[in-house]
N, C-alpha and C positions, 0 to 999 in steps of 0.2 A: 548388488541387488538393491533394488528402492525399498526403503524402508517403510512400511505399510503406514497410513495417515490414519488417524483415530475419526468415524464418520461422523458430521454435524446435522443435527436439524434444525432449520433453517422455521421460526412460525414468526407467522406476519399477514400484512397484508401486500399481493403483488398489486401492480398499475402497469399497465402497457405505454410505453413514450415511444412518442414520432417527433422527428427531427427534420426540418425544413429549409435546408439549408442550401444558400445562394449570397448574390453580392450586390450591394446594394453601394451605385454610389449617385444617387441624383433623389430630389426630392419630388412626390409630387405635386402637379399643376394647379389641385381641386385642395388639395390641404397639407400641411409642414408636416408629411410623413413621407418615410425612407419609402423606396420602391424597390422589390426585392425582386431580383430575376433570375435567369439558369436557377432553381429551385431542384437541389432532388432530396426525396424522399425518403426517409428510411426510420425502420421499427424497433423496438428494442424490449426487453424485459427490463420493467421499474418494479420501484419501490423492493420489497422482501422480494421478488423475484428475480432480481438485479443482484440485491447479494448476497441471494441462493448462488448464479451464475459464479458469481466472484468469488466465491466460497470455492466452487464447483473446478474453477479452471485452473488449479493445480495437482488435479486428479485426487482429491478428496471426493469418498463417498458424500452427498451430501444429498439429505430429503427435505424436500418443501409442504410444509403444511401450510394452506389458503385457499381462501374461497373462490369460488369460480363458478359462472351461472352459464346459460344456454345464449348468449348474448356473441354479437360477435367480435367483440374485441377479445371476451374470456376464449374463442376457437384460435384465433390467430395466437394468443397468449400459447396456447398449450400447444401450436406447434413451435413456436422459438425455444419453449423449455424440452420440446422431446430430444431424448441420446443426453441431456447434459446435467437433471437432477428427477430424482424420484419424487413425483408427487402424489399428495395426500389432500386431497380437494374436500372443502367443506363447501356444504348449500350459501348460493349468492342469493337474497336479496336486491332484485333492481340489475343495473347494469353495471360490467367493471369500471373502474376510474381508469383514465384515460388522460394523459395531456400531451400536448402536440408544441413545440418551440419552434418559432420561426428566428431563424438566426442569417446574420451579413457575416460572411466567414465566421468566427469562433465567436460572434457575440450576438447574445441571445437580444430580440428586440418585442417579443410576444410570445404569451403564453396561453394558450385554450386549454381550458378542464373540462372534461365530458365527463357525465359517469357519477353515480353518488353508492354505488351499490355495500352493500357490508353483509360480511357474513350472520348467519341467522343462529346457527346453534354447532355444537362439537358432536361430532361422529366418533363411535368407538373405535374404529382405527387409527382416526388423530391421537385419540385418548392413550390409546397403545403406544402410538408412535412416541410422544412425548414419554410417557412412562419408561419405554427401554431405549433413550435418548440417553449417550455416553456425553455430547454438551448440546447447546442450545444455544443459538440467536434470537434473539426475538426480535423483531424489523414490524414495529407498529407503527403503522400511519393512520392511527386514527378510522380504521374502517373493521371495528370489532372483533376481528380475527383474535386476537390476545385476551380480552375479553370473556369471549365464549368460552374459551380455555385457561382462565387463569385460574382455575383450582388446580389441575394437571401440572400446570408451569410452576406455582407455589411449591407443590411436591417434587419437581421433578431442583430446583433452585437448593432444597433441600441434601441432596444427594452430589449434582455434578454441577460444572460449572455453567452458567445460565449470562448472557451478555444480552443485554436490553438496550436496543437505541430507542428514544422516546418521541414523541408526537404530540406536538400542543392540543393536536385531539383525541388522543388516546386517554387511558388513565393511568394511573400512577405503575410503576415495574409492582410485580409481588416482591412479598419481602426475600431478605437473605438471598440476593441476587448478585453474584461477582464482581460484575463490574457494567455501568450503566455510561451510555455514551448521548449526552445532550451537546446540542451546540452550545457554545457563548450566549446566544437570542433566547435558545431556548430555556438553558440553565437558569436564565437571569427572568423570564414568567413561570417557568415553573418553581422556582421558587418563591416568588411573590404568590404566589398560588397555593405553597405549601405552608403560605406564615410567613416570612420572612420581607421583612422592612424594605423598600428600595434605599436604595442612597443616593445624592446625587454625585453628576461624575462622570467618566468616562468607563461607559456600560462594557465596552470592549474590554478594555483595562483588566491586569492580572487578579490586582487585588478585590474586584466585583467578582472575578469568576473561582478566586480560592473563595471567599465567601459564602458562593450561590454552590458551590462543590460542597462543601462542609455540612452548610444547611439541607441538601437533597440528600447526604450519607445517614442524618439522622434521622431525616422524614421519609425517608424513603426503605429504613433501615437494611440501605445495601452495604456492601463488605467495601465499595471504592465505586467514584464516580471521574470518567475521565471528562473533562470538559473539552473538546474541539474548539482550536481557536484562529482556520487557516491556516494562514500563512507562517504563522507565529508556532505551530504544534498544536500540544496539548497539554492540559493540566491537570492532573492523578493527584485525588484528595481519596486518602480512608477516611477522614475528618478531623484530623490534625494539620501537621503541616505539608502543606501540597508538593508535588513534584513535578519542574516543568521540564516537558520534553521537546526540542527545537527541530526542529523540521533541518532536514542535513542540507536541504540550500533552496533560495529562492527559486519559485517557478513558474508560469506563465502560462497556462491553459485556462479549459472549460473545466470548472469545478463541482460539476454536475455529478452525483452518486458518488464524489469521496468521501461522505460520512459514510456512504452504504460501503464502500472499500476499506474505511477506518474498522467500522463494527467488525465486518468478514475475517478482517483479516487477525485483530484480536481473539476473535470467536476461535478461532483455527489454530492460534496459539495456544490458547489457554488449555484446547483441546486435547493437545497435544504434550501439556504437561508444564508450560511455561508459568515463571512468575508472572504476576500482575504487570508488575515496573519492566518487566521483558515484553512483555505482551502488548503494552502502549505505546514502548518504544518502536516492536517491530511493526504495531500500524500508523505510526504517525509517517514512517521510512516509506510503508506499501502506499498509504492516501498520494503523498508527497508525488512518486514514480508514475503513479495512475492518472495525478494530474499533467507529469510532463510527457505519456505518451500519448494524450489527449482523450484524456478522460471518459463518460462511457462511450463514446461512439469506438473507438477503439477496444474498448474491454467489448463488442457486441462479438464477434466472431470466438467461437469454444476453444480457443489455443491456450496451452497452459501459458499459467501467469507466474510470474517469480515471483517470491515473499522474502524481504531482507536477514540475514542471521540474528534472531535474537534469545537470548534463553536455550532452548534446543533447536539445533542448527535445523531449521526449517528446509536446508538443500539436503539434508541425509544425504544419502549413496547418489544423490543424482549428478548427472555432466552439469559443472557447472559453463562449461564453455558453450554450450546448446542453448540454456539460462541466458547466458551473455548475447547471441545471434540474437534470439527471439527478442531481448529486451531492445538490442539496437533497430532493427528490423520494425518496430513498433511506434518507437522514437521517430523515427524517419518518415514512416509514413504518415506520421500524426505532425509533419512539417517542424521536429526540434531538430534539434543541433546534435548530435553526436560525437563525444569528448571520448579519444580510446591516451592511457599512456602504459607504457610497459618497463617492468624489470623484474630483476631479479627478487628484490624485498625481502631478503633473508638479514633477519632482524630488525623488523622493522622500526626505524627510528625515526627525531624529529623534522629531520630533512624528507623523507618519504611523506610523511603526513602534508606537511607544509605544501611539495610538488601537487599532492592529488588534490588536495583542497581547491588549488587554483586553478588546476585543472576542471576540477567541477563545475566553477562558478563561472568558465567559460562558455558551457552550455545547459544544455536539456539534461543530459545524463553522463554518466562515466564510466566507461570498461575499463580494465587493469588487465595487460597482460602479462600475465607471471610465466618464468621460465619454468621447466618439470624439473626435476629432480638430474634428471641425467643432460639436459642442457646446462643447467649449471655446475654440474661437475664439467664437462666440459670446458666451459668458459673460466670456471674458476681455481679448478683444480680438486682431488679426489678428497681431501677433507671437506667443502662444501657441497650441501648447503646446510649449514648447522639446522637451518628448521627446516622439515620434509612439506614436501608441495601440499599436502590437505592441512596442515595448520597455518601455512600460509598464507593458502586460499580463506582459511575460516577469520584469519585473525580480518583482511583484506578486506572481507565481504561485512564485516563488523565497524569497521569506521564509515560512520553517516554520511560521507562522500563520497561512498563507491556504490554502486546500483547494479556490479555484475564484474565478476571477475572470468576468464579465457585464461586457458592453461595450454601452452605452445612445447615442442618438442625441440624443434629445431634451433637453432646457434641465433637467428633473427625471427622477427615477426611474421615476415611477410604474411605466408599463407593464412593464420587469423586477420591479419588486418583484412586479406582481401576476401573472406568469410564477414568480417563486420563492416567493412567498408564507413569508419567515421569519417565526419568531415574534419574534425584536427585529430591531429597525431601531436601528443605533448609530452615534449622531454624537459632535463635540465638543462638549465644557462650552460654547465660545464660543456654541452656537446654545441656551443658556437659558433665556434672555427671548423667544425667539422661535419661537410655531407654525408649523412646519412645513409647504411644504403634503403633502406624501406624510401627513401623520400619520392622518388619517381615513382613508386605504385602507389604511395597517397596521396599520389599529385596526378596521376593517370585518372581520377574518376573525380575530378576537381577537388579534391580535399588540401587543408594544406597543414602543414610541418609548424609547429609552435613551442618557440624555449621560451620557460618560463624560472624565473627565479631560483637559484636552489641555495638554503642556507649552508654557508662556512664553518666547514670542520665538523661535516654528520658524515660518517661512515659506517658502514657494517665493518670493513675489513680494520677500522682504526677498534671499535667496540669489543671487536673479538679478540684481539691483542691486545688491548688492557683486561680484560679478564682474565686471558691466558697468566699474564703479570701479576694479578691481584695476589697480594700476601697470603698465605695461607693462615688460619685463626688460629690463634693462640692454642698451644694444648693437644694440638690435634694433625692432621694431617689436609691438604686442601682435597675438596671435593668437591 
């Protein structure tokens, strides 16, 4: 049975985004600009309303408090958000904000902003909502919504955990705030904003952004500030010494609403019970995945979303093999690469780490197909598998290389593979000389068969025999 998720509310302000996207390869005739053509269309839930969504799409209760006027971007707004989070609308001011990107495949070339509207005042049921709020995001973009509410938020910051992404037009988080999510850009003016010196240098650079961490922890007086820094992760300052979190492998999409996937997915951690240092890890893992299945336009459809293991195993009771489909399934259509390799991984050692890793770095994403319990007895015999299939799967889905683990029954893969249909299937060197049998079904739908290095003298079955062997401890008896 799934393990019930602790509900979030989500206060911010939303934006409605449209996406325009076509292929541009010729210039035009009248001036040195792209010509964009086959153009289609499509809508989406931004800013706090986006990752309300994202919050939303692992079947967490989640309520949105935002302003919304009689305009019609706020109607089309409110049906993208109907069936997928509770909303608590306050009075809009003007019209909703709005931006529309015209992009040549995955690259944005123009942006229109429509819309300056902000909310006016807090309604008592917001006031409620926030009050019997178990955690809270707050997703300010600068259009007052936080604002209007920030005596409510100060109180409620007080009691549960409270995660603030910030907006260079917003104003400061309330205090005793958990944990506050600025970009690099951002960190580095809101700091010079909050007092703090520029320096000169490379603004990007770690050491600007423990700095601009440190100074937002005391000016801001929150409990921990994570700085986002793409590609590179992120950087966890209480206001000593920082902690950097590395993004589990290079990635190559639209990086559109991964901060709003960064916050979401922290928020939901934290919600949940997790450390801080677990909490930054499991959103830098979620930002990281969201950009290699192509980020929001992909997250627009309400299908649940996997969030990687960190702190408390965020897959509770759920299949993770289902996890696994939807994550390749997304990949795929978002045009990545699909990286599936499989074994047994009973005890996992440095020759496993090493295969997935490389595994990873050859694409978009990475399934692991782990044997069950009773295939590995099978294969191995009735004393394995020393470690049972759910700490397997947990320990698996815990190394920053793996994006989704598939738990198979049978003696071979096949049937998961052809349920994920990757485009590489990746084993060890050791299996060289030898045809595989999966290899003709992952060559049936063009995929192909990839050995990749395996370090000398890593075994589970050598591992397990020297321990058998180990001396028992003086004094005593071995156990």
């Amino acid at each position: 049975m799934t393990a019930p998720r602790t509900p979030l509310l989500v206060v911010g302000d939303a934006l409605l985004d449209h996406d325009l996207c076509g292929r541009a390869d010729r210039l035009a005739p009248d001036a040195p600009v792209p010509v964009v053509h086959g153009t289609r269309r499509s809508s989406r839930p931004g800013g706090a309303a986006l990752a309300a969504c994202l919050a939303a799409a692992d079947g967490r209760p989640v309520t949105l408090v935002t302003a919304l006027g009689d305009d019609e971007s706020s109607a089309a707004l409110r049906d993208l958000l109907a069936g997928r989070v509770e909303l608590v609308e306050l009075p809009l001011d003007g019209e909703l904000s709005s931006k529309t990107r015209v992009l040549a495949g995955d690259r944005p070339l123009l942006r229109l902003d429509d819309g300056e509207g902000r909310a006016r005042e807090a309604t008592a049921r917001a006031r409620t909502a926030v009050a019997g709020a178990d955690a809270v995001l707050v997703a300010d973009y600068g259009r007052g919504t936080a604002d209007v509410l920030g005596e409510s938020l100060a109180q409620a910051a007080a009691r549960a955990p409270v995660v603030w992404d910030p907006h260079l037009r917003g104003g400061p988080p309330v205090p005793g705030v958990r944990l506050c999510t600025p970009s690099a850009q951002e960190a580095r003016l809101l700091a010079q904003r909050a007092g703090q010196d520029a320096e000169s240098g490379d603004d990007a650079g770690l050491r600007t952004a423990a700095r601009d961490a440190r100074a937002l922890v005391r000016a801001w007086r929150a409990h921990a500030v994570a700085v986002t820094l793409g590609e590179r992760g992120a950087l966890l300052s209480h206001g000593e010494t920082p902690l950097l979190v590395p993004t589990p492998a290079g990635v190559a999409g639209d990086p559109c609403g991964a901060g709003d996937r960064f916050a979401a997915a922290a928020a939901a951690l934290l919600a949940d019970g997790a450390l801080t240092e677990a909490a930054v890890q499991g959103a830098v893992h979620a930002a990281t995945r969201y950009v290699a299945e192509g980020g929001a336009r992909a997250a627009t459809a309400p299908e649940p979303h996997h969030e990687p293991a960190a702190g408390p195993d965020p897959a509770g009771d759920r299949d993770p093999t289902a996890d696994a489909r939807r994550t390749a399934a997304r990949v795929r259509a978002a045009g990545g690469t699909v990286v599936a390799a499989g074994g047994c991984f009973d005890l996992l050692h440095a020759g496993h780490v090493a295969l997935l890793q490389a595994a990873r770095r050859a694409g978009d994403c990475l399934v692991v197909c782990v044997n069950s319990d009773a295939s590995v007895r099978r294969r191995k015999g009735d004393g394995r598998p020393l470690v049972p299939v759910a700490d397997r799967v947990r320990v698996l889905r815990a190394l920053e290389c793996v994006d989704a683990v598939a738990v198979f029954d049978e003696d071979t893969p096949e049937r998961v593979l052809a349920e994920l249909r990757p485009h590489l299937w990746a084993k060890g060197g050791d299996y060289a000389r030898t045809r595989l049998p999966e290899q003709p079904l992952v060559e049936s739908w063009g995929g192909q068969v990839l050995l990749l290095p395996y370090l000398d003298g890593r075994s589970t079955t050598g591992l397990a025999r020297r321990a058998a062997q180990a001396p028992a401890p003086a004094g005593g008896p071995a156990r």
